[in-house]
Short mmCIF file of the C-alpha atoms (twelve columns), coordinates in Angstrom:
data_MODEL
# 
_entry.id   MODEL 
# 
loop_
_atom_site.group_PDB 
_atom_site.id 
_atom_site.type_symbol 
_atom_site.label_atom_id 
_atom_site.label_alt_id 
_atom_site.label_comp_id 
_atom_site.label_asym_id 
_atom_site.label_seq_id 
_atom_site.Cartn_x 
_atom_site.Cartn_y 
_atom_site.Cartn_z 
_atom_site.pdbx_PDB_model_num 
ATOM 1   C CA . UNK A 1   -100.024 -47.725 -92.378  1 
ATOM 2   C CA . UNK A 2   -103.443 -49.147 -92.140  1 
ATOM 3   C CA . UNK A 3   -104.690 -46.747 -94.867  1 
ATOM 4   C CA . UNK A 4   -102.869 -48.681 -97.616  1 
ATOM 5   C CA . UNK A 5   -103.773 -51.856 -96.580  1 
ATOM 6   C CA . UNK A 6   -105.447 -53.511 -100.442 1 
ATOM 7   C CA . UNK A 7   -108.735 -54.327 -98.599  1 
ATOM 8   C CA . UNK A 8   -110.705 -51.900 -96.920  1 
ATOM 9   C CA . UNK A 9   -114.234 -52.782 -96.005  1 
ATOM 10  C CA . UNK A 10  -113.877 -56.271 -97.965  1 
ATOM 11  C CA . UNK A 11  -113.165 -53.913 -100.979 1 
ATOM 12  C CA . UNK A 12  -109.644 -54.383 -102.831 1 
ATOM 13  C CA . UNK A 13  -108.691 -51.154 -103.369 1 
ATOM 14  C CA . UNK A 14  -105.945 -52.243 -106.105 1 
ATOM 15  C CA . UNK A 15  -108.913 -53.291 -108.421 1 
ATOM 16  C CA . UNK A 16  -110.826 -50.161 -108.512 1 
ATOM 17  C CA . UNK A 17  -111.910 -49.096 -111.522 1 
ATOM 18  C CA . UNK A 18  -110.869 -45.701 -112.716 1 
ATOM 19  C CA . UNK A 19  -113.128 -43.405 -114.755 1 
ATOM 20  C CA . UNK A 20  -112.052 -41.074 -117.530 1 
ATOM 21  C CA . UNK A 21  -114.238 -37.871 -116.951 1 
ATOM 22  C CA . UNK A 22  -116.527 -38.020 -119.947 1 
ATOM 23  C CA . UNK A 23  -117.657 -41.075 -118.558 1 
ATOM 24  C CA . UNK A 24  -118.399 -39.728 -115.493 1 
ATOM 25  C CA . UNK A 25  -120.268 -37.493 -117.587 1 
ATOM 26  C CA . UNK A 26  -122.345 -40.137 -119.347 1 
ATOM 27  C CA . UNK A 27  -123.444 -42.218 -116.772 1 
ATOM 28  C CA . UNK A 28  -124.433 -38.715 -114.278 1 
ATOM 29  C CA . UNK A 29  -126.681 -37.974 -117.414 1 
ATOM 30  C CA . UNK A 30  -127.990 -41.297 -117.386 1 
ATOM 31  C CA . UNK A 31  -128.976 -40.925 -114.041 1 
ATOM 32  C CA . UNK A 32  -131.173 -38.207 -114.287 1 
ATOM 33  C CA . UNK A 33  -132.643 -39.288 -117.528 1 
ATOM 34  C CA . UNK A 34  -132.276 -42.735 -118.441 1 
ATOM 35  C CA . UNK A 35  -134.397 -45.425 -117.977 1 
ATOM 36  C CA . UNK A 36  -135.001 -47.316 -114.177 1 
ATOM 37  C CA . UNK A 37  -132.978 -50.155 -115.241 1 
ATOM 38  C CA . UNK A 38  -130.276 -47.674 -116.547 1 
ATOM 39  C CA . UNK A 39  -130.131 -45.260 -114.057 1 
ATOM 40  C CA . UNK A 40  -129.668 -48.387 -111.560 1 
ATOM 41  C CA . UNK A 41  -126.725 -49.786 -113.693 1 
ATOM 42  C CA . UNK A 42  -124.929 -46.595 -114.142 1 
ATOM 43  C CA . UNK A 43  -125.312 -45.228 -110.386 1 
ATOM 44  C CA . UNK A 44  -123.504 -48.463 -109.325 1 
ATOM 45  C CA . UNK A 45  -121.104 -47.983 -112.071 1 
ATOM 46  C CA . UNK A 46  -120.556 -44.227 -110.616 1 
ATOM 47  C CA . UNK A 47  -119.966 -45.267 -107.003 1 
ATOM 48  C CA . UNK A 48  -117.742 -47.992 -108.335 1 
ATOM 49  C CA . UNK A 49  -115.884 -46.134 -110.703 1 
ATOM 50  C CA . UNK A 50  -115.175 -42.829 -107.898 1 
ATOM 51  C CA . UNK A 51  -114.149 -45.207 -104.340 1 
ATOM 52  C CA . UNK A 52  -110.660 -44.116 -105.296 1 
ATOM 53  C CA . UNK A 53  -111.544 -40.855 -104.844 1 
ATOM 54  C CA . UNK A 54  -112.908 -41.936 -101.352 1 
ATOM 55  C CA . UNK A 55  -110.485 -43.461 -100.416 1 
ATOM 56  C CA . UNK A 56  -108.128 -40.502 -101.008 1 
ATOM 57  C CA . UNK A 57  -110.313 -38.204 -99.063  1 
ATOM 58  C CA . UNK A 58  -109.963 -39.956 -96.156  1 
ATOM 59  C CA . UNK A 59  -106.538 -40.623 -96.232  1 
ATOM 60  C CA . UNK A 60  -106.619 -36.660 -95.185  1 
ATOM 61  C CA . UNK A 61  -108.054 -38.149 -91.957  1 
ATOM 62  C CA . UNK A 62  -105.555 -40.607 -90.911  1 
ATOM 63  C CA . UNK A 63  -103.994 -38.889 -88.591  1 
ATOM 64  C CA . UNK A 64  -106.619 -38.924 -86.324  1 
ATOM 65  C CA . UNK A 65  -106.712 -42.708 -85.304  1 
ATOM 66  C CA . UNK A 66  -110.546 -43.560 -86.842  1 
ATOM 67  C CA . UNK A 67  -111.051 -46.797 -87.946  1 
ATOM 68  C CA . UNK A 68  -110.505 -46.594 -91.941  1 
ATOM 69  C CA . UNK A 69  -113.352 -49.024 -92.298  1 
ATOM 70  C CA . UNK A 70  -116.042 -46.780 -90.764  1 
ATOM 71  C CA . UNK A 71  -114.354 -43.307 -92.603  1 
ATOM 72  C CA . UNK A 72  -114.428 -45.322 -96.281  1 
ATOM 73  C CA . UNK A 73  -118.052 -46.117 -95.319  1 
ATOM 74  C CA . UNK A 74  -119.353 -42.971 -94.322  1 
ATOM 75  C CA . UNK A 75  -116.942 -41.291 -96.853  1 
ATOM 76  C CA . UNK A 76  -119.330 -43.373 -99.643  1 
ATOM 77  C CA . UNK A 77  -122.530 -42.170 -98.187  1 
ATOM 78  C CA . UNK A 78  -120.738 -38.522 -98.868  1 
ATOM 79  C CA . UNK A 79  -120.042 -39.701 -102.793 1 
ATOM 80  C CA . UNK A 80  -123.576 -40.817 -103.147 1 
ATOM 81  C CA . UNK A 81  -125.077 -37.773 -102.282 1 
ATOM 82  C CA . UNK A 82  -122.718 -35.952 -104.333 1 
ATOM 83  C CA . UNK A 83  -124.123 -38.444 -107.330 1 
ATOM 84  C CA . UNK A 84  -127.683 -38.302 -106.318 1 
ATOM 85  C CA . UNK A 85  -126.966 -34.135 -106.325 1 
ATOM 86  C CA . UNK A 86  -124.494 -33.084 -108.970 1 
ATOM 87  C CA . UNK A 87  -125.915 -30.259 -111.173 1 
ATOM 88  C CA . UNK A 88  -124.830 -32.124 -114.844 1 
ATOM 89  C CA . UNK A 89  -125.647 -28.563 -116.536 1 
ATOM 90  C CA . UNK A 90  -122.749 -27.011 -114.231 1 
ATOM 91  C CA . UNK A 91  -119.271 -26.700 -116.130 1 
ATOM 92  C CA . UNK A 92  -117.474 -27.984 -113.325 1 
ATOM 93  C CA . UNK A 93  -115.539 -31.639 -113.039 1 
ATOM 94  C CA . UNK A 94  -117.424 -34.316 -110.703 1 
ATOM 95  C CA . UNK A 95  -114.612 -34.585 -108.345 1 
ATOM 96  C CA . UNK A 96  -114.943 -30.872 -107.637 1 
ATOM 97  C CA . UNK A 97  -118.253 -30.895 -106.451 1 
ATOM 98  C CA . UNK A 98  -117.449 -34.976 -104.772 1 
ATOM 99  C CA . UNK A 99  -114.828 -34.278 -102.806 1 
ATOM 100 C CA . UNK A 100 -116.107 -31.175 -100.520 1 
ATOM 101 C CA . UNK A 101 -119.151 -33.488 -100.321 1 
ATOM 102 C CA . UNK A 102 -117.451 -36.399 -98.858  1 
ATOM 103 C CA . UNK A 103 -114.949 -34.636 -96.480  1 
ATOM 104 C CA . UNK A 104 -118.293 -32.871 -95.038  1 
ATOM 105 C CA . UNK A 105 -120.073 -36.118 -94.841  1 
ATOM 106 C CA . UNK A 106 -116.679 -37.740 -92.881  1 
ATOM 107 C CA . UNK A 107 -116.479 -34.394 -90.911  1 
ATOM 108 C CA . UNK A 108 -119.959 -34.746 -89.557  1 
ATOM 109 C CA . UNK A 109 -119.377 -38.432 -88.462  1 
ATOM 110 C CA . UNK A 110 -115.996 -37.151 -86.542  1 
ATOM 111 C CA . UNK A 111 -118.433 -34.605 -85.131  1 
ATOM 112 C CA . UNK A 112 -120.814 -36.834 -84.000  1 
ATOM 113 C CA . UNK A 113 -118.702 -38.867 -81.982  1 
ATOM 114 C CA . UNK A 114 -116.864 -36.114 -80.636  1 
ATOM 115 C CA . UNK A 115 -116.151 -36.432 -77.160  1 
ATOM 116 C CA . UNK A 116 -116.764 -32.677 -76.685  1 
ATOM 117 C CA . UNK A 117 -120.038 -32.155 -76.305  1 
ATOM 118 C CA . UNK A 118 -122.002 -29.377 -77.973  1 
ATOM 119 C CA . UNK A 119 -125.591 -27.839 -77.292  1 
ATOM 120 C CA . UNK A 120 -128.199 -29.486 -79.749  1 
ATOM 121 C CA . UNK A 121 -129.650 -25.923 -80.694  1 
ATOM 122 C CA . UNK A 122 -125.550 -25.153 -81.301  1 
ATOM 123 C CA . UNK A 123 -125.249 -27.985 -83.799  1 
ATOM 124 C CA . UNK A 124 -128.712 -27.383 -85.997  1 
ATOM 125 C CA . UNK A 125 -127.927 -24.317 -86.606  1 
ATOM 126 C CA . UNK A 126 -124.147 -25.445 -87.169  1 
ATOM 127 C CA . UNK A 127 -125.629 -28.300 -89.849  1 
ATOM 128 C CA . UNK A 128 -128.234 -25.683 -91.556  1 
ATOM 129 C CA . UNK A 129 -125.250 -23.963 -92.110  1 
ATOM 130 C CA . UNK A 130 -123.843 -26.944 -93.563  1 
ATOM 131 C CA . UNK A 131 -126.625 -28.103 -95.723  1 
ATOM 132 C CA . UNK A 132 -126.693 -24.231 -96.988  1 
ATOM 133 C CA . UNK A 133 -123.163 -24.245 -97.939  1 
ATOM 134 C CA . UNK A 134 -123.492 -27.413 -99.683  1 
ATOM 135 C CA . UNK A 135 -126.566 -26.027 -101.425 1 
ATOM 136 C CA . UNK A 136 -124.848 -22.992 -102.575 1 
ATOM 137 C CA . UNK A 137 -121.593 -24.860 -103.787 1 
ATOM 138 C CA . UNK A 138 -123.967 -26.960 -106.210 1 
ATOM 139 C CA . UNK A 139 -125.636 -24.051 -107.504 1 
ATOM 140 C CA . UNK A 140 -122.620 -21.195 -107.771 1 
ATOM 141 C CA . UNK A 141 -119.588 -23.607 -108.056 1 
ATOM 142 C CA . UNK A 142 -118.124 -21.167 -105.182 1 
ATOM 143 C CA . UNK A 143 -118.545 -21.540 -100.805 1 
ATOM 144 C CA . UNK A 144 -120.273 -19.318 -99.428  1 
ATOM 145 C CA . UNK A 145 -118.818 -15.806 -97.067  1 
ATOM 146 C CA . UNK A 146 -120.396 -16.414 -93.287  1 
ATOM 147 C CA . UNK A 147 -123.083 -13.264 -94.517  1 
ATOM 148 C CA . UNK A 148 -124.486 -15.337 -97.230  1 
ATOM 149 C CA . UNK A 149 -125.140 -17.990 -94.992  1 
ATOM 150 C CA . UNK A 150 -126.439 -15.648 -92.444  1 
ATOM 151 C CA . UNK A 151 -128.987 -13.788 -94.279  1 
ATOM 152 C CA . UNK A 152 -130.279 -17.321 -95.815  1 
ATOM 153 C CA . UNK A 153 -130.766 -18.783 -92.394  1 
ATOM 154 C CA . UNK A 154 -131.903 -15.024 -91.271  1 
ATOM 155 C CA . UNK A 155 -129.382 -15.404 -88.112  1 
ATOM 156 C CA . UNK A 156 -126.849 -13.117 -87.001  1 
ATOM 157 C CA . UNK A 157 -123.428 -13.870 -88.724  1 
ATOM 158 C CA . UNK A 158 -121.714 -13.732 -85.138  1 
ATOM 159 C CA . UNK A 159 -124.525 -16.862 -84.460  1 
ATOM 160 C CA . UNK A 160 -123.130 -18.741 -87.187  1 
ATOM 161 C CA . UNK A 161 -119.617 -18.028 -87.224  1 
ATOM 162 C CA . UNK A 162 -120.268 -19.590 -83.458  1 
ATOM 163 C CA . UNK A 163 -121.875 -22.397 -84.731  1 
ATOM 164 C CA . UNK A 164 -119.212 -23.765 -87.100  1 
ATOM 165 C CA . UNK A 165 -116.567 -23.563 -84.587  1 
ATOM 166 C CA . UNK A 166 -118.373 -24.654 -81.658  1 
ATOM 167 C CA . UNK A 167 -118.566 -28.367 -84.032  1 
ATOM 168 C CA . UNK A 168 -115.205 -28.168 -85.124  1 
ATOM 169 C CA . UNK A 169 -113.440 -31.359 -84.157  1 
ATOM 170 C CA . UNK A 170 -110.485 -31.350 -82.514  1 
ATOM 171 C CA . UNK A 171 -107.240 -31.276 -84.540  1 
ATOM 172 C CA . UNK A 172 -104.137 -33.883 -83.871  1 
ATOM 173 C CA . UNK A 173 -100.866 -32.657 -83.437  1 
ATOM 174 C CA . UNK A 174 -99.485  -34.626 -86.289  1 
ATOM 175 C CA . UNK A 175 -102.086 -33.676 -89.052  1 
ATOM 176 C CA . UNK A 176 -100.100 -32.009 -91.882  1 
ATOM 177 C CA . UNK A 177 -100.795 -28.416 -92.654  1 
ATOM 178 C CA . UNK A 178 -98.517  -27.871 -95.636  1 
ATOM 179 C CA . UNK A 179 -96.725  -30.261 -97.976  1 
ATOM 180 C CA . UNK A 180 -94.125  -29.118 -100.509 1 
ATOM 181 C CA . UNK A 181 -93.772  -33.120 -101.805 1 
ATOM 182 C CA . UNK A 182 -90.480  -33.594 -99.807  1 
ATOM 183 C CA . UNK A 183 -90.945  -31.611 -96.231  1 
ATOM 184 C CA . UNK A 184 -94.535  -31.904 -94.270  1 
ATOM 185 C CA . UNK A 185 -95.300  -29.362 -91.935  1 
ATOM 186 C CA . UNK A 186 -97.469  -30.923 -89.066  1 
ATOM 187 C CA . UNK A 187 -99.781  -29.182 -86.738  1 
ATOM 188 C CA . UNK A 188 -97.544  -30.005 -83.626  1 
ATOM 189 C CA . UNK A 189 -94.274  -28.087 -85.616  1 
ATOM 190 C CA . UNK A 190 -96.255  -24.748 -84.999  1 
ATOM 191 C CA . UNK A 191 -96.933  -25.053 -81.672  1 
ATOM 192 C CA . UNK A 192 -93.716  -22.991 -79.306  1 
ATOM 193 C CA . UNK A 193 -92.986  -22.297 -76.461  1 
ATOM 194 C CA . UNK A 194 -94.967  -19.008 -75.386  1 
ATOM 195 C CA . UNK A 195 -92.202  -17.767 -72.615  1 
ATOM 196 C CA . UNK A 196 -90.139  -17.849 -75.790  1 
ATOM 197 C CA . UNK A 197 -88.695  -14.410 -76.754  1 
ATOM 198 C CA . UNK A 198 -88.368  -15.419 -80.475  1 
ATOM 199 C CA . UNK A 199 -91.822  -15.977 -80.776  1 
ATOM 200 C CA . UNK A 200 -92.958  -12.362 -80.968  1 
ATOM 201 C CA . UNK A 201 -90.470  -10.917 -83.021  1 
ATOM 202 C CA . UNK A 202 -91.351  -13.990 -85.784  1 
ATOM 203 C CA . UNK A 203 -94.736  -12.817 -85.871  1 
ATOM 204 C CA . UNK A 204 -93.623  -9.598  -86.830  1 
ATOM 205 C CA . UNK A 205 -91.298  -11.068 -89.377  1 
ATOM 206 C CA . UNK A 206 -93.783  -13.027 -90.889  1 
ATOM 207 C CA . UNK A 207 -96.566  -9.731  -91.152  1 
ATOM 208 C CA . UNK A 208 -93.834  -7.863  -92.619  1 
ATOM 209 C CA . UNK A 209 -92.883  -10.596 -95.067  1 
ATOM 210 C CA . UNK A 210 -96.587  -10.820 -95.854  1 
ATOM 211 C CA . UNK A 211 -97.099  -6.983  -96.244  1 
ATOM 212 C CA . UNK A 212 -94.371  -7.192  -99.110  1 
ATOM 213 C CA . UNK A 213 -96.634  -9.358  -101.193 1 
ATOM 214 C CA . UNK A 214 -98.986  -8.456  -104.047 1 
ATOM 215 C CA . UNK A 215 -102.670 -8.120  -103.866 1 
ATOM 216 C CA . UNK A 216 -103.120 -11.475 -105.976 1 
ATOM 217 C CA . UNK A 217 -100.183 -13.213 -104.054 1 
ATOM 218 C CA . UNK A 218 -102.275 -12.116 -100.465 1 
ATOM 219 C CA . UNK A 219 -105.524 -13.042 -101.648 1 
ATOM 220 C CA . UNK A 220 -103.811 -16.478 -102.877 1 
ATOM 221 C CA . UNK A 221 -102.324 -16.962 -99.260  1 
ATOM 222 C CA . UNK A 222 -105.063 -16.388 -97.620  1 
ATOM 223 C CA . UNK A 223 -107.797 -18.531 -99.328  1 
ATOM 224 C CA . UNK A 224 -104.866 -21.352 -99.545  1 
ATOM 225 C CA . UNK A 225 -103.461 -21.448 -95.921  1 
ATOM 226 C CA . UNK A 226 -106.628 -19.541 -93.985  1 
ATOM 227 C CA . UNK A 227 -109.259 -20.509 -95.761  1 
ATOM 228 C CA . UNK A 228 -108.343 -24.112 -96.378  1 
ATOM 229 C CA . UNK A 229 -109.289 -23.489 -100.217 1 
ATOM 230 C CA . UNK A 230 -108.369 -26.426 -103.092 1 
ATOM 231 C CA . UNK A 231 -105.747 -24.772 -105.653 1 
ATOM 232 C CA . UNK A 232 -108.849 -25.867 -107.862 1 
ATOM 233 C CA . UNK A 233 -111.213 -23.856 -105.864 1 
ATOM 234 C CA . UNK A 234 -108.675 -20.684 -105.580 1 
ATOM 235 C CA . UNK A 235 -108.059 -20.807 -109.728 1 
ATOM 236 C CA . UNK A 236 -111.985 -20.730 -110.416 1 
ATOM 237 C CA . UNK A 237 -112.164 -17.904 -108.191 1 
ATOM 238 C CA . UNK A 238 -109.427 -15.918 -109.158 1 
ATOM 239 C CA . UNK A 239 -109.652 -16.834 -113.097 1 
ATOM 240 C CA . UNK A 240 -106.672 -18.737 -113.856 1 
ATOM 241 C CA . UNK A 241 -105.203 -22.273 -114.101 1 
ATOM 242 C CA . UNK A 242 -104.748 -24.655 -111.467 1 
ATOM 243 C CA . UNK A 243 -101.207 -25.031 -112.733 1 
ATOM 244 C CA . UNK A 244 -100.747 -21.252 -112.155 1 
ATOM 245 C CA . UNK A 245 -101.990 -21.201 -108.533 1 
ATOM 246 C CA . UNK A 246 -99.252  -23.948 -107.848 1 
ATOM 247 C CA . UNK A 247 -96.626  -21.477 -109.472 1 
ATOM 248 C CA . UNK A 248 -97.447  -18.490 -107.560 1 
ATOM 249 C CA . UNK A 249 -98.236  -20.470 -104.036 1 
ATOM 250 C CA . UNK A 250 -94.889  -21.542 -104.142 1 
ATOM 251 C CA . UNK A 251 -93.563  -18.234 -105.289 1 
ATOM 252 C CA . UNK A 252 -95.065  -16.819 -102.441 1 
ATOM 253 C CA . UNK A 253 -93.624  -19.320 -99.635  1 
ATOM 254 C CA . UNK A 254 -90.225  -18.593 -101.215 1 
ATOM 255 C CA . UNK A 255 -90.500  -15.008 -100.639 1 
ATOM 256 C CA . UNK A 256 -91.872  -15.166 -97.321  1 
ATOM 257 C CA . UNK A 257 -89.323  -17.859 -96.771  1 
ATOM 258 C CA . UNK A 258 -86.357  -15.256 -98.117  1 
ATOM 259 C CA . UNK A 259 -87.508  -12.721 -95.692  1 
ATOM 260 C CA . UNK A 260 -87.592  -14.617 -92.431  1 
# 
């Protein structure tokens, strides 16, 4: 695969640097309050020390055919605005913050050069959105529901919820949609046939299998496999370990799994 090639834009991706997280720390606090000459030496140290992160992000994105050399640049340009904007005061790890950052910043380039083409008044308001989201991530370490965005753009939510999907790239059939570490689920394994007569009586397997569960287990399923949440992002919200969202997400595809 072209993604683990060792050099990607004439950088070799076997020598990157790795930073320990209270470094990370350091050299973010240096930026905002060190001197020129040392906020210059540890912002290049920072983007150094976090391409591996990068270059994981847009490994997520191989599937659709991009050239890896454009997605690791633009994917950078999404890391140094999550530098250049990290709240240091926040009790929250960089690569929380980084990596929503740089899958936006990749997103919008695949949006860009989508071949679908969208209205220009569709796709401000769709990037507004955008920019609030990211705003409100930095300050409340949470996204944002579609009515907080709404009533800070003071737009109908039905305008926005538009918006977003309107710029929403198309999806390849062999993206993965769930990984268990030994069997991938791809997009094109949950498309069937719809003259098939199984496929309505599965769907009422499935909301039946789902009614069984818990309150926590639903709200779990739903941010995880509907709202494309991080187990990171679903344990800050709920108030537990990312460990224990990993337990109970796959204690919940086991039951679900048991009853179909």
């Amino acid at each position: 695969m072209v993604y683990s090639k060792v050099e990607i834009c004439g950088v070799n991706t076997a020598e990157l640097p790795v930073l320990s997280e209270n470094r990370k720390q350091e050299l973010l606090r240096t930026i905002r309050e060190g001197s020129p000459s040392e906020k210059k030496r540890a912002r290049e140290e920072m983007i150094n020390g976090n391409l591996r992160l990068v270059l994981s992000v847009i490994r997520r994105f191989a599937a659709r055919g991009e050239n890896p050399d454009d997605l690791f640049q633009v994917g950078c340009i999404g890391l140094i605005k999550a530098i250049d904007h990290f709240n240091c005061e926040k009790d929250v790890r960089f690569s929380t913050y980084g990596v929503p950052m740089i899958i936006g910043e990749v997103r919008r380039y695949l949006r860009d050069y989508n071949s679908v083409r969208v209205s220009r008044s569709i796709r401000d308001t769709a990037y507004r959105a955008m920019q609030v989201k990211e705003s409100f991530l930095l300050h409340h370490d949470r996204e944002p529901t579609i009515e907080e965005i709404a009533k800070e753009l003071s737009l109908p939510k039905e305008t926005i919820v538009m918006a977003l999907e309107a710029i929403v790239e198309p999806v390849s059939l062999y993206e993965p949609v769930y990984s268990d570490g030994t069997d991938t689920i791809y997009v094109m394994d949950q498309i069937g046939d719809s003259n098939d007569d199984r496929n309505w009586l599965d769907e009422i397997a499935l909301k039946e299998a789902i009614r069984s569960l818990g309150e926590r287990e639903k709200r779990i399923l739903f941010m995880r496999f509907f709202s494309g949440r991080t187990q990171m992002e679903v344990a800050q919200e709920i108030g537990i370990s990312q460990a224990q969202v990993s337990r109970l997400e796959k204690t919940v595809l086991k039951k679900i799994k048991a009853e179909l």
